[in-house]
Predicted model as a PDB file, atoms N, CA, C, CB and O in Angstrom, pLDDT in the B-factor column:
MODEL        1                                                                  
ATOM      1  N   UNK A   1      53.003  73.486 128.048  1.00 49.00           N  
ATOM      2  CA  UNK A   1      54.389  73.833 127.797  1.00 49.00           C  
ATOM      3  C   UNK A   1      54.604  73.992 126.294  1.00 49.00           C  
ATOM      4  CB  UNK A   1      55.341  72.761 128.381  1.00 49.00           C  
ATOM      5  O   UNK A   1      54.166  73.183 125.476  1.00 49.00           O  
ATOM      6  N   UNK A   2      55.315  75.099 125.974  1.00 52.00           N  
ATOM      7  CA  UNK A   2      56.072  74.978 124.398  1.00 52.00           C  
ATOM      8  C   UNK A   2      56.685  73.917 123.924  1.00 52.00           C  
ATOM      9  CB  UNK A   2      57.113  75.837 124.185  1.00 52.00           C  
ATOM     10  O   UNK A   2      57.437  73.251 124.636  1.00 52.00           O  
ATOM     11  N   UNK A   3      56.383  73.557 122.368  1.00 59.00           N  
ATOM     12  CA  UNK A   3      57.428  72.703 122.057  1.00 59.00           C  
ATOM     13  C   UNK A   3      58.481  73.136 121.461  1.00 59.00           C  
ATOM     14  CB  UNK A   3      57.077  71.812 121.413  1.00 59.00           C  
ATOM     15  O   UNK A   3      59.162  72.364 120.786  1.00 59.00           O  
ATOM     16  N   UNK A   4      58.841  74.594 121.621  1.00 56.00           N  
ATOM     17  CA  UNK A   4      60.086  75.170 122.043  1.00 56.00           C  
ATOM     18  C   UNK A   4      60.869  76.146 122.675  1.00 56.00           C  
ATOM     19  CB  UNK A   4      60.397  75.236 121.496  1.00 56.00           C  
ATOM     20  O   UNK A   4      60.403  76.960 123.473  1.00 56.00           O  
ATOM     21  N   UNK A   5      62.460  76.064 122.225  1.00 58.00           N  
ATOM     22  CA  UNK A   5      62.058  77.209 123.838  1.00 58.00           C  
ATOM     23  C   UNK A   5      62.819  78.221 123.235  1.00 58.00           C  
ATOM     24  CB  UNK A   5      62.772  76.737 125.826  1.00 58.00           C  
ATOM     25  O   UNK A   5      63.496  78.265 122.209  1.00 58.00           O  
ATOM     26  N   UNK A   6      62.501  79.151 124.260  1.00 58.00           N  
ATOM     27  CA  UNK A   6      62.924  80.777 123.806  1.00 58.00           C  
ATOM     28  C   UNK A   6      64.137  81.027 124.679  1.00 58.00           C  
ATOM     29  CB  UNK A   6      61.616  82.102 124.165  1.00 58.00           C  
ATOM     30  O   UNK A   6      64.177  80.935 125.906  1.00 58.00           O  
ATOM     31  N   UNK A   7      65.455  81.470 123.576  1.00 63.00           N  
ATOM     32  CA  UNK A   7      66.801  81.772 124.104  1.00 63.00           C  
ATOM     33  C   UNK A   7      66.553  83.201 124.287  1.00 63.00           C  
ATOM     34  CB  UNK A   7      68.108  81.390 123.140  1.00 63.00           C  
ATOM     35  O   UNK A   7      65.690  83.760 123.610  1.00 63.00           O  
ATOM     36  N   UNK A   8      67.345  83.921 125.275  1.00 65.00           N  
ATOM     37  CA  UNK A   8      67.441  85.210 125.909  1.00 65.00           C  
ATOM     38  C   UNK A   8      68.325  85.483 125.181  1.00 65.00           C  
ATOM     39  CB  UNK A   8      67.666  85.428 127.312  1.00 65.00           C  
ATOM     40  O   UNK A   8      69.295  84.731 125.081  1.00 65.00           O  
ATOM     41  N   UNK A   9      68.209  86.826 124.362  1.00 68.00           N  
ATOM     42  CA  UNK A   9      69.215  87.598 123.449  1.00 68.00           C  
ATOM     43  C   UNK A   9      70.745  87.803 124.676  1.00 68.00           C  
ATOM     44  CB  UNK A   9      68.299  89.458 122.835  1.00 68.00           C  
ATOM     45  O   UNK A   9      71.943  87.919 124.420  1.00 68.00           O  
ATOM     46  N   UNK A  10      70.147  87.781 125.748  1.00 68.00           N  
ATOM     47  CA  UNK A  10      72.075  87.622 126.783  1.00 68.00           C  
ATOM     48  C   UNK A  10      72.694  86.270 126.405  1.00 68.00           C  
ATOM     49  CB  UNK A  10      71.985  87.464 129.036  1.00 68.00           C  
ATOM     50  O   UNK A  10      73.869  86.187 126.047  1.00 68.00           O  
ATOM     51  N   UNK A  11      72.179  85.608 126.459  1.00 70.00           N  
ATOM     52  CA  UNK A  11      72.880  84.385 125.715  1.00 70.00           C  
ATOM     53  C   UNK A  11      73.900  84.279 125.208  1.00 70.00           C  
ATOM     54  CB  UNK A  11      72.411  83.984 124.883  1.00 70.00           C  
ATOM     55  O   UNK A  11      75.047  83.937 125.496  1.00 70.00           O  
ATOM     56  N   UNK A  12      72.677  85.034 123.402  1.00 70.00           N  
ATOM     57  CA  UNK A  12      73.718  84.831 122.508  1.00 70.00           C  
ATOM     58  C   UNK A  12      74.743  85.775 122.915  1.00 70.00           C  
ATOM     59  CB  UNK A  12      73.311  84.985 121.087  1.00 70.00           C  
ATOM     60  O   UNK A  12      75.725  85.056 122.733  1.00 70.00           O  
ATOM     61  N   UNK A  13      75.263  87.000 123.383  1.00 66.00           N  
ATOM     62  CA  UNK A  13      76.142  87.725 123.734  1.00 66.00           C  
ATOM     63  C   UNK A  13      76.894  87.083 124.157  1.00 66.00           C  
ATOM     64  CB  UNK A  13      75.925  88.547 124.351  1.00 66.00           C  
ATOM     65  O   UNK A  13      78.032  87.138 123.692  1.00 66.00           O  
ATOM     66  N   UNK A  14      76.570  86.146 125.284  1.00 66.00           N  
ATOM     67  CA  UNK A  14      77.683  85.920 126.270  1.00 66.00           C  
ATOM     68  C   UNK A  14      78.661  84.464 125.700  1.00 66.00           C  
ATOM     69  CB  UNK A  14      76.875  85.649 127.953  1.00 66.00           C  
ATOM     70  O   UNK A  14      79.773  84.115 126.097  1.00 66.00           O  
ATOM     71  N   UNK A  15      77.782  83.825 124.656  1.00 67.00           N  
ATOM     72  CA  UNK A  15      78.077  82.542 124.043  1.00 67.00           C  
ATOM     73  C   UNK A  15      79.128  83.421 123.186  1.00 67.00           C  
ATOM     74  CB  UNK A  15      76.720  81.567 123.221  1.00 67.00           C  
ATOM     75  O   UNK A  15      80.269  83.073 123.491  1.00 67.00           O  
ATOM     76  N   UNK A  16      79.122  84.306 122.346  1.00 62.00           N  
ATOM     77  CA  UNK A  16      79.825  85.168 121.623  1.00 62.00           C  
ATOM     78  C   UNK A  16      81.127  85.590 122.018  1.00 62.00           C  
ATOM     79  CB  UNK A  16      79.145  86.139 121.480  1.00 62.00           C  
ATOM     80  O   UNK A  16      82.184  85.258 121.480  1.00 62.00           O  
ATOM     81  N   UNK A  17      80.905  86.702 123.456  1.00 62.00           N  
ATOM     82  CA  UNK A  17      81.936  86.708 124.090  1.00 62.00           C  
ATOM     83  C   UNK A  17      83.013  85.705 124.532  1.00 62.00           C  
ATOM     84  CB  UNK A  17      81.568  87.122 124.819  1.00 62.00           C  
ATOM     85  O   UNK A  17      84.158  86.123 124.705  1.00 62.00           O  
ATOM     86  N   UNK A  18      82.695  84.292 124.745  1.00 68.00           N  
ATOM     87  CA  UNK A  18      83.432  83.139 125.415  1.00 68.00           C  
ATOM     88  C   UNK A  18      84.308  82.601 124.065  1.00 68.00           C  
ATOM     89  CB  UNK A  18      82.260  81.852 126.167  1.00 68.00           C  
ATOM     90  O   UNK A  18      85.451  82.145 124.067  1.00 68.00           O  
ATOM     91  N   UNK A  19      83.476  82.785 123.012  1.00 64.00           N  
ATOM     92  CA  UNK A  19      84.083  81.762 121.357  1.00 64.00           C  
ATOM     93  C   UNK A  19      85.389  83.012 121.305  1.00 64.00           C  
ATOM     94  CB  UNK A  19      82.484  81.746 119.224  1.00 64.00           C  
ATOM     95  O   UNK A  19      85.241  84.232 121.236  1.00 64.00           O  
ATOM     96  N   UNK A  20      86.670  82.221 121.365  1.00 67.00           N  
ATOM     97  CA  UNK A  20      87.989  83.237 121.411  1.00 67.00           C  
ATOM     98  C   UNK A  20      88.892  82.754 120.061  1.00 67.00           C  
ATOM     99  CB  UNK A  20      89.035  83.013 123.073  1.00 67.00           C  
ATOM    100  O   UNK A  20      89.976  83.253 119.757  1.00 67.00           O  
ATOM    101  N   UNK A  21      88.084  81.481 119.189  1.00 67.00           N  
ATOM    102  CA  UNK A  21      88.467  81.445 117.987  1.00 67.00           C  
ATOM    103  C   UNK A  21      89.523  82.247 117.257  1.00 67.00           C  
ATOM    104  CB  UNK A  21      87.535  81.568 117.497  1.00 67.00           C  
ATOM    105  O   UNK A  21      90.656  81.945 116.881  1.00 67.00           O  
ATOM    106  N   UNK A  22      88.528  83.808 117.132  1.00 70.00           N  
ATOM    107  CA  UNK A  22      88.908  85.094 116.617  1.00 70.00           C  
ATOM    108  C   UNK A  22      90.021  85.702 116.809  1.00 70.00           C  
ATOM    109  CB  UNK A  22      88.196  85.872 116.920  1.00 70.00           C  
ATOM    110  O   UNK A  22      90.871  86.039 115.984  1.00 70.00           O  
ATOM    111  N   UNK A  23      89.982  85.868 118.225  1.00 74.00           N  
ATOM    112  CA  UNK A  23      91.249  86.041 118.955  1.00 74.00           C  
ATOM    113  C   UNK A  23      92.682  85.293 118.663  1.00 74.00           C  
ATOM    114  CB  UNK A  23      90.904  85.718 120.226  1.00 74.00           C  
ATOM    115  O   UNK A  23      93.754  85.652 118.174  1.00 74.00           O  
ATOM    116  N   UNK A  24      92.170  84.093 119.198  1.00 83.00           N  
ATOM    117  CA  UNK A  24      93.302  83.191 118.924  1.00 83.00           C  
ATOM    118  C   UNK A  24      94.400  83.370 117.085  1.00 83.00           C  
ATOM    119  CB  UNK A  24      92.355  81.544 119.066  1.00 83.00           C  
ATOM    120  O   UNK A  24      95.589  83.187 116.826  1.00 83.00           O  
ATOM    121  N   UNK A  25      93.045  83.852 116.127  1.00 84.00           N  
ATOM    122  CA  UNK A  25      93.381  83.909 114.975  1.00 84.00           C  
ATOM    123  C   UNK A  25      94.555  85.458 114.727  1.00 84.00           C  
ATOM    124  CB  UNK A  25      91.906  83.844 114.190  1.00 84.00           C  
ATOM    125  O   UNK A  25      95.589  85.565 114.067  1.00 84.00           O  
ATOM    126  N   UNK A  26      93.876  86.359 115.502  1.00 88.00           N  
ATOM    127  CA  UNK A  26      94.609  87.744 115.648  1.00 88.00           C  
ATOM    128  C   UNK A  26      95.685  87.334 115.946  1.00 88.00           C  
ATOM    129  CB  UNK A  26      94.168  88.788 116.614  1.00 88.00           C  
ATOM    130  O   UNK A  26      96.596  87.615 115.167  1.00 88.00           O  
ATOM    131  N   UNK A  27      95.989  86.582 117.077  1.00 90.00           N  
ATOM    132  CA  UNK A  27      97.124  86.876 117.930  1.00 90.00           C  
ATOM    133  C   UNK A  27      98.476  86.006 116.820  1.00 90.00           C  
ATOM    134  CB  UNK A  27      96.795  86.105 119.822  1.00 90.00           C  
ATOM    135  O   UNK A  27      99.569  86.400 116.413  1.00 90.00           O  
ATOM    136  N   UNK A  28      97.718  84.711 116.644  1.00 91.00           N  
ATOM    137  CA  UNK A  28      98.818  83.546 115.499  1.00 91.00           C  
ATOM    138  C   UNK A  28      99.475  84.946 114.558  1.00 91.00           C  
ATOM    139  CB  UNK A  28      97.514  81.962 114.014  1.00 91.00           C  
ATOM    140  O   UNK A  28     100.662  85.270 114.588  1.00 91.00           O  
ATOM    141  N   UNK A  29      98.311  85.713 113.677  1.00 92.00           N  
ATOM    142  CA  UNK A  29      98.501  86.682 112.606  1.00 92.00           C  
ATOM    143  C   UNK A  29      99.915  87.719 113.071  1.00 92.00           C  
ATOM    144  CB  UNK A  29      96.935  87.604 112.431  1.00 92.00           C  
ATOM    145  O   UNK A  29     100.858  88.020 112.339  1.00 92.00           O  
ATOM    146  N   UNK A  30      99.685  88.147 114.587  1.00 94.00           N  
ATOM    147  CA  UNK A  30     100.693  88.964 114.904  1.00 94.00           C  
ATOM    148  C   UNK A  30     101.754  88.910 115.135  1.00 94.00           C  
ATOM    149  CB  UNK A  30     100.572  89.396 115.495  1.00 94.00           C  
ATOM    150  O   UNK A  30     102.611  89.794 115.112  1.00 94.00           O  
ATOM    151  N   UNK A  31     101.848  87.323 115.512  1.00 96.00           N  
ATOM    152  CA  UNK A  31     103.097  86.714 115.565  1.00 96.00           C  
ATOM    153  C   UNK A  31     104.036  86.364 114.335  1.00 96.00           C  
ATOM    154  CB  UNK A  31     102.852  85.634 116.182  1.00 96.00           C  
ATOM    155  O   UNK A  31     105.255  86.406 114.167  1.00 96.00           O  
ATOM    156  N   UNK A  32     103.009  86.019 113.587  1.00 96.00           N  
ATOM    157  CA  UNK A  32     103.396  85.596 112.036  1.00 96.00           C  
ATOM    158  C   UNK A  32     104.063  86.777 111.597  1.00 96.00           C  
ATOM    159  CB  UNK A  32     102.078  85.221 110.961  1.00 96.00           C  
ATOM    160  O   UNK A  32     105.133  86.713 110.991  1.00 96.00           O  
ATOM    161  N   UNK A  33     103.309  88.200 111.955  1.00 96.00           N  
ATOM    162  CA  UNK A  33     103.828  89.240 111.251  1.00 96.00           C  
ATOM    163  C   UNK A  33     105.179  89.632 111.987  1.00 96.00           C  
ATOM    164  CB  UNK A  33     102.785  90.396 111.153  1.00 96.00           C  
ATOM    165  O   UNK A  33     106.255  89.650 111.389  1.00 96.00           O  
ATOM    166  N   UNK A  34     105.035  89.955 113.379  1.00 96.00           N  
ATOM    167  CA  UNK A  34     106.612  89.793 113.987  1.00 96.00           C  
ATOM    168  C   UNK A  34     107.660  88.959 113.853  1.00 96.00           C  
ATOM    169  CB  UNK A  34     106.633  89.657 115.072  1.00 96.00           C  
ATOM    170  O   UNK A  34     108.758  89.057 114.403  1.00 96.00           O  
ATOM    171  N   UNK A  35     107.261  88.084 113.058  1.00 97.00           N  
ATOM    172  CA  UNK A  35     108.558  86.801 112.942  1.00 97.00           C  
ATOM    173  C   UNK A  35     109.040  87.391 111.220  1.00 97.00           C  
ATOM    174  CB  UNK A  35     107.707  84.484 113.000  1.00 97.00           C  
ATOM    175  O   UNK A  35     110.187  87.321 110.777  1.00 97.00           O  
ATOM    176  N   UNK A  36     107.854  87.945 110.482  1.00 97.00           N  
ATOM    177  CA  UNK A  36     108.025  88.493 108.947  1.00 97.00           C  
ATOM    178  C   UNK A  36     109.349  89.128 108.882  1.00 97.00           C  
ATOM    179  CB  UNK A  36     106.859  89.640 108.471  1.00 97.00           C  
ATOM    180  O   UNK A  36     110.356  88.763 108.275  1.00 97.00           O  
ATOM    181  N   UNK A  37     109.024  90.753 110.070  1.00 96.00           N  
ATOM    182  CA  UNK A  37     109.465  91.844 109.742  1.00 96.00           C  
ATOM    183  C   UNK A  37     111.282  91.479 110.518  1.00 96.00           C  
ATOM    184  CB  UNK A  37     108.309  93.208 110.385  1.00 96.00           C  
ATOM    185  O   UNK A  37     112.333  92.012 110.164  1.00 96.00           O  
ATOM    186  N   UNK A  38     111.095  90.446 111.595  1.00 96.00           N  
ATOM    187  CA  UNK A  38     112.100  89.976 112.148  1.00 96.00           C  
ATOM    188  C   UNK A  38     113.260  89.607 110.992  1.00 96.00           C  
ATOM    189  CB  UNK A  38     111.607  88.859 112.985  1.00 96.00           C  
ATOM    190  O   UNK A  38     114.274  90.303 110.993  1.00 96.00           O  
ATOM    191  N   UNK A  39     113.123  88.430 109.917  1.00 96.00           N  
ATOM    192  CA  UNK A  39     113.597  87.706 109.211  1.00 96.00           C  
ATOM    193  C   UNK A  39     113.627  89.334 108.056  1.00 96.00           C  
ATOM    194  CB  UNK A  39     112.693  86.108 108.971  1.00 96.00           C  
ATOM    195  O   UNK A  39     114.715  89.848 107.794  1.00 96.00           O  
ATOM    196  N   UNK A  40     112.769  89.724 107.699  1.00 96.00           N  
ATOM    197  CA  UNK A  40     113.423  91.083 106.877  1.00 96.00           C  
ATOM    198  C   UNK A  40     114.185  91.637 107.199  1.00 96.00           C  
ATOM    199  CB  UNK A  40     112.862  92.043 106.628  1.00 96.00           C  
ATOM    200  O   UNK A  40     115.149  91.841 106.462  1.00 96.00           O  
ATOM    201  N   UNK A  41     114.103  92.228 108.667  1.00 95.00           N  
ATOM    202  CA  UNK A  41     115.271  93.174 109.014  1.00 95.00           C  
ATOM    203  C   UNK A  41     116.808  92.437 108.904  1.00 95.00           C  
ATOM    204  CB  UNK A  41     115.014  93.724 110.618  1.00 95.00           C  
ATOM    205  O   UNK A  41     117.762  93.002 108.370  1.00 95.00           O  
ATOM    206  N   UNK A  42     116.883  90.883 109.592  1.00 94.00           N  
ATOM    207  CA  UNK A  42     118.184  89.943 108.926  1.00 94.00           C  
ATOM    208  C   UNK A  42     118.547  89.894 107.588  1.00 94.00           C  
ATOM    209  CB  UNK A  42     118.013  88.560 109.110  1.00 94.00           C  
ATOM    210  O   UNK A  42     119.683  90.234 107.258  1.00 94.00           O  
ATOM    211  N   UNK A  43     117.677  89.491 106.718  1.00 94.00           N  
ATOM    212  CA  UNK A  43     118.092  89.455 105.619  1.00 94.00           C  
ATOM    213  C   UNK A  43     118.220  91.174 104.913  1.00 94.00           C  
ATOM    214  CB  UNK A  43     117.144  88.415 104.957  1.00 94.00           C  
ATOM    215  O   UNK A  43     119.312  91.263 104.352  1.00 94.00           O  
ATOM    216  N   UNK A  44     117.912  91.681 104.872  1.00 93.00           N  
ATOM    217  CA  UNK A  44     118.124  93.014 104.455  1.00 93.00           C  
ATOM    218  C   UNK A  44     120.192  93.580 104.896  1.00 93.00           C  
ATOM    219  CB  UNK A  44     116.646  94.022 105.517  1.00 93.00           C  
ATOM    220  O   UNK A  44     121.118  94.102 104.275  1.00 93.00           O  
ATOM    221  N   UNK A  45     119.949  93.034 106.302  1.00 91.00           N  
ATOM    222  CA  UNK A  45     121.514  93.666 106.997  1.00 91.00           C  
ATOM    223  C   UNK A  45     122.530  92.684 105.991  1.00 91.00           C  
ATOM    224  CB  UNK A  45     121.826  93.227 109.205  1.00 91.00           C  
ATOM    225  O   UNK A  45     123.446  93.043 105.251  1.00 91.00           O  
ATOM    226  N   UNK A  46     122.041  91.428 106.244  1.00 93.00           N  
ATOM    227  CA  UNK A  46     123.145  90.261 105.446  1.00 93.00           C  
ATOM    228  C   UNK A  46     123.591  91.072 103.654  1.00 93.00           C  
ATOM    229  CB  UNK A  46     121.935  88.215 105.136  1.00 93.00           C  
ATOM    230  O   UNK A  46     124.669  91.310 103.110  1.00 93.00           O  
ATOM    231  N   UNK A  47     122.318  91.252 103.284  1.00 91.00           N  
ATOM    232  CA  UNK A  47     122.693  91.928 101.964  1.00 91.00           C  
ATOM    233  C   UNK A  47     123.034  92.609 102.084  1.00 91.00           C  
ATOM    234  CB  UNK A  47     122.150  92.231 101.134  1.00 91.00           C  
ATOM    235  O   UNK A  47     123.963  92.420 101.299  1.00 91.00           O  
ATOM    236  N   UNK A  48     123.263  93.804 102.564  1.00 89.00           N  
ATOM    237  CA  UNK A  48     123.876  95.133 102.574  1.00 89.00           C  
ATOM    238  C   UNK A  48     125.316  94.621 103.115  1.00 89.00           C  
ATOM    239  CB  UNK A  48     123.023  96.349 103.586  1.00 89.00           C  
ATOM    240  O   UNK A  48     126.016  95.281 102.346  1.00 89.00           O  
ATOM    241  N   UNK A  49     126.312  93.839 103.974  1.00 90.00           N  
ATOM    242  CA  UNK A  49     126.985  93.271 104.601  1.00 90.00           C  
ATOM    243  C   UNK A  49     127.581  92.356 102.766  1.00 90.00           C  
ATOM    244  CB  UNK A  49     126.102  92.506 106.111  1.00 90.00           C  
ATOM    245  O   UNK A  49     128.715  92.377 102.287  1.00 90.00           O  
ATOM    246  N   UNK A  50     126.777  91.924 102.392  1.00 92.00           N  
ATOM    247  CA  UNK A  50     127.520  90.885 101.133  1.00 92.00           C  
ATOM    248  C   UNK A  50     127.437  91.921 100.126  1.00 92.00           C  
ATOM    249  CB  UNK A  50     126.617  89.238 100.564  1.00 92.00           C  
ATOM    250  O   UNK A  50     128.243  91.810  99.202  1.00 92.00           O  
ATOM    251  N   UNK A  51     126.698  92.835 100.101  1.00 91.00           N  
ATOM    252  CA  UNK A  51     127.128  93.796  99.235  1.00 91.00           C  
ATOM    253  C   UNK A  51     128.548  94.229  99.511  1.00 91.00           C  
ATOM    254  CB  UNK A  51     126.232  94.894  99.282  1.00 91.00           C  
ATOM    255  O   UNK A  51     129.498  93.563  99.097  1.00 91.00           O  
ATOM    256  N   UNK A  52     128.676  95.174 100.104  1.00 92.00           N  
ATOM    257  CA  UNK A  52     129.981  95.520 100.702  1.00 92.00           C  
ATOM    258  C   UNK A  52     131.242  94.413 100.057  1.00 92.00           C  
ATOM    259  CB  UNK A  52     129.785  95.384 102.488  1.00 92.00           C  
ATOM    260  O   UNK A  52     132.039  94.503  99.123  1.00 92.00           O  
ATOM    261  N   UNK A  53     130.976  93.481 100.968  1.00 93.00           N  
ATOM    262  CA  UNK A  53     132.188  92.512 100.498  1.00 93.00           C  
ATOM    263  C   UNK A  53     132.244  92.181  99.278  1.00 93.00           C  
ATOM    264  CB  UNK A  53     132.247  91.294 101.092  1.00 93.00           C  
ATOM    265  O   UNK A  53     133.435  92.022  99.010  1.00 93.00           O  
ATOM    266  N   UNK A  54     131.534  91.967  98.284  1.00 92.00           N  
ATOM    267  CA  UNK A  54     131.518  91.733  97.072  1.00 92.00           C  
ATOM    268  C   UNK A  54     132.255  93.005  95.903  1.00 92.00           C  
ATOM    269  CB  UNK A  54     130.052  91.444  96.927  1.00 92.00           C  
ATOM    270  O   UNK A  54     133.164  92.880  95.082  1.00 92.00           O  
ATOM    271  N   UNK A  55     131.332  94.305  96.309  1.00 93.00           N  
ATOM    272  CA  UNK A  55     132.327  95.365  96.153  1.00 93.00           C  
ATOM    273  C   UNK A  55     134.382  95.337  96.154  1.00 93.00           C  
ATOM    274  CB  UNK A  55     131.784  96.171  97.351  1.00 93.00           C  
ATOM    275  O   UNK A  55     135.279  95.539  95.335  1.00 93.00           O  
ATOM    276  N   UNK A  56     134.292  95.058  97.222  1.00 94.00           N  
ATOM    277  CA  UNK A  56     136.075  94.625  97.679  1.00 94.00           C  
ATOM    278  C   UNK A  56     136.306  94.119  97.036  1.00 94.00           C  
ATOM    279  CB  UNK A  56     136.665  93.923  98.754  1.00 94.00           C  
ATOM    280  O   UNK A  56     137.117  94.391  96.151  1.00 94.00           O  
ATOM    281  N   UNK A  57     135.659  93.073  97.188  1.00 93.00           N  
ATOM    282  CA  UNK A  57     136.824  91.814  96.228  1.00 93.00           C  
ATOM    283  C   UNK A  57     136.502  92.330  94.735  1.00 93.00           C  
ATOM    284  CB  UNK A  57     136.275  89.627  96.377  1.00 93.00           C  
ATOM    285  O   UNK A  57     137.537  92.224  94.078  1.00 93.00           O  
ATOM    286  N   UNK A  58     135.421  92.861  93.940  1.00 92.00           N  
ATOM    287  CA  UNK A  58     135.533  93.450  92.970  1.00 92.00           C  
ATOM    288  C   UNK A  58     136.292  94.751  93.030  1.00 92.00           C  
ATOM    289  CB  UNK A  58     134.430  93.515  92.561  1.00 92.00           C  
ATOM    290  O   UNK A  58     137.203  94.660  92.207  1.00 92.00           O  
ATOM    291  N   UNK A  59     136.321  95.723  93.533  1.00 92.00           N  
ATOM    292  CA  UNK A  59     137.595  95.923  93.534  1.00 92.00           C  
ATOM    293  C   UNK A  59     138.968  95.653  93.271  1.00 92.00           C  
ATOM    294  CB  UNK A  59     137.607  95.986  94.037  1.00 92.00           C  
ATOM    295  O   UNK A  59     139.854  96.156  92.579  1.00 92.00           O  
ATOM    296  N   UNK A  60     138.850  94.703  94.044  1.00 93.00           N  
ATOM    297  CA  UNK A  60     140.782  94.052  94.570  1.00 93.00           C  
ATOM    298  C   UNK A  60     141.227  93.375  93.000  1.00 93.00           C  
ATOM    299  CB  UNK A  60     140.835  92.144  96.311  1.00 93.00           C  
ATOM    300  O   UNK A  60     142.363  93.270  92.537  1.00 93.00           O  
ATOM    301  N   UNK A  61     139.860  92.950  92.352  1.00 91.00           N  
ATOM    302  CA  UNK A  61     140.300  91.869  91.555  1.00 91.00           C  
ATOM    303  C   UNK A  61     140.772  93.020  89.936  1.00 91.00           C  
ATOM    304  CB  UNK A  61     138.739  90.437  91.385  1.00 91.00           C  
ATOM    305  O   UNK A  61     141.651  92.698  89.136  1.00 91.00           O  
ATOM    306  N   UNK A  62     140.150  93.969  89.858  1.00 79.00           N  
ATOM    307  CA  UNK A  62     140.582  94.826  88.888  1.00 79.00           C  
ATOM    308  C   UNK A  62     141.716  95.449  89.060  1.00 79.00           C  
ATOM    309  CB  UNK A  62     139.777  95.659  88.654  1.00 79.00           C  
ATOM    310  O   UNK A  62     142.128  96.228  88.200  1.00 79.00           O  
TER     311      UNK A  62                                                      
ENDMDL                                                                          
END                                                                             
């Protein structure tokens, strides 16, 4: 008998395929980025919204 042993290159594939690490890392990333563009699109409206009002009352006050 060998004193070692020989792994089948399917193996490593299939050991590869199962590790979802990667995945898991994509998916956190996409969420992260949908929660980004979420909180931009709010804050963007709020400013444009306090713009406005700030206008007015500068206005009103001259």
């Amino acid at each position: 008998m060998l004193p070692f042993t020989v792994e089948h290159p399917m193996s490593k594939i299939v050991a590869f395929l199962k590790n979802e690490s990667g995945a898991t890392a994509i998916e956190y990333g996409l969420i992260a980025a949908g929660i980004s563009v979420a909180i931009i699109a709010v804050v963007n409206g709020l400013g444009t919204s306090l713009n406005t009002k700030f206008t007015s009352i500068s206005t009103q006050l001259k």
